[in-house]
C-alpha positions in Angstrom: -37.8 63.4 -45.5 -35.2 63.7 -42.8 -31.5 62.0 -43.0 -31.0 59.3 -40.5 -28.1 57.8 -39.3 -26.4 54.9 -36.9 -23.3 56.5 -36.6 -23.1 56.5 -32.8 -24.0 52.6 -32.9 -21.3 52.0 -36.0 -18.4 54.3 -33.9 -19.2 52.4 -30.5 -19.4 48.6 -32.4 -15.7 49.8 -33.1 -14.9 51.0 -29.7 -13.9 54.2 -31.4 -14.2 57.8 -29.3 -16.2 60.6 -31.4 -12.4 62.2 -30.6 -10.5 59.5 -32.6 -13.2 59.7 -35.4 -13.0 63.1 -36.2 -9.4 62.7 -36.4 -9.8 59.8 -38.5 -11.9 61.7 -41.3 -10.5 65.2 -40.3 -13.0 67.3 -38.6 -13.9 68.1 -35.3 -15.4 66.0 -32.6 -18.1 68.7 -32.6 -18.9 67.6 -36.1 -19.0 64.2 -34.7 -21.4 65.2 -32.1 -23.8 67.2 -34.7 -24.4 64.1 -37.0 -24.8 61.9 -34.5 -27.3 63.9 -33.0 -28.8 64.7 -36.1 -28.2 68.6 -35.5 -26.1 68.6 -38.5 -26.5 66.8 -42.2 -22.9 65.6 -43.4 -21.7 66.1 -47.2 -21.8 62.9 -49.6 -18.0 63.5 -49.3 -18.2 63.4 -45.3 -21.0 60.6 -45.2 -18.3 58.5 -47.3 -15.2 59.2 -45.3 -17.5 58.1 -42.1 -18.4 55.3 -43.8 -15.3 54.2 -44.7 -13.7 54.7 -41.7 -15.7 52.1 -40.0 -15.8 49.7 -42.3 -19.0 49.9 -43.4 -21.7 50.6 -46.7 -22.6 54.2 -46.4 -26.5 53.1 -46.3 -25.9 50.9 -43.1 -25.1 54.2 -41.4 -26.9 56.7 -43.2 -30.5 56.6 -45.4 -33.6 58.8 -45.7 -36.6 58.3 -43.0 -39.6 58.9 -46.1 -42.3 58.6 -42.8 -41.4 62.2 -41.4 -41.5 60.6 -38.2 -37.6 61.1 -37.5 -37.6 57.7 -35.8 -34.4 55.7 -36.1 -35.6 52.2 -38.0 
């Protein structure tokens, strides 16, 4: 199983910069970059901030890929 996510699509459908983001949820834009680019698995804590900040469920923008393929679905 391998964490998913649509965070780069959910940021962008809010014309929001990985910069303004992190500031939003209070990290780093590197930490922005690493979940997007699945190089880094965020805390529930993390994943819920995220979530929140773009006005979305937390499953729209994270959920588990059960295939092992690590394709985006």
């Amino acid at each position: 199983m391998c964490l998913q996510n649509r965070l780069r699509e959910s940021r962008l459908e809010k014309s929001l910069t990985q910069e303004s983001l992190a500031t939003a949820v209070g990290v780093t834009r590197q930490t922005i970059i690493a979940v997007e680019k699945l190089k880094f698995v965020p805390s529930v804590k993390l994943a819920l901030e995220l979530a929140e900040a773009l006005g979305k469920p937390v499953g729209e923008i994270f959920w588990l890929d059960r295939t092992g393929a690590g394709g985006k679905s």
